[in-house]
C-alpha positions, 0 to 999 in steps of 0.5 A, spaced: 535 512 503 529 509 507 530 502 508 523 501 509 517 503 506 510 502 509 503 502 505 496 502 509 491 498 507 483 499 507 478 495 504 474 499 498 467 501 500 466 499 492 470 492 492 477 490 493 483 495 496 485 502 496 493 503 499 496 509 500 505 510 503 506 513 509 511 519 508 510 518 500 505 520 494 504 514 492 497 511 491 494 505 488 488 500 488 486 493 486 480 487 486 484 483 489 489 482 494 495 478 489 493 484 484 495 489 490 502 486 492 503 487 484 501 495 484 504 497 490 511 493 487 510 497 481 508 503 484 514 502 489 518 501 482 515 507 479 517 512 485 524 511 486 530 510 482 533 503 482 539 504 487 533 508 492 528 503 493 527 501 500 529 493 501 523 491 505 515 493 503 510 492 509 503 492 507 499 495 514 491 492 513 487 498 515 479 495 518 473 499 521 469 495 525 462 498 528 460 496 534 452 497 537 453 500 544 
């Protein structure tokens, strides 16, 4: 069992915020950043079993930036 899993974070082009698990298929979205922390635990929840679960969720924020030469 993974003590640990990570979730990268992006802005969505279309509003709000896309993440995905590194090393797990689980996807989510939302408009805001509490709906997001809600979807990602429920997510969490959904994947694993009760006694699998990591302790720790870390949400890694993920942002382009475009710079002119």
């Amino acid at each position: 069992m993974d003590t640990e899993i990570v979730f990268l974070v992006e802005e969505s082009p279309e509003g709000g915020y896309q993440v995905r698990a590194l090393g797990y298929s689980i996807h989510t979205e939302a408009d805001s950043l509490q709906e997001l922390k809600e979807a990602v635990r429920d997510a969490v929840r959904c994947h694993f079993d009760e006694g699998d679960r990591p302790r720790v969720i870390r949400l890694h924020f993920v942002r382009d930036e475009v710079l002119a030469p």
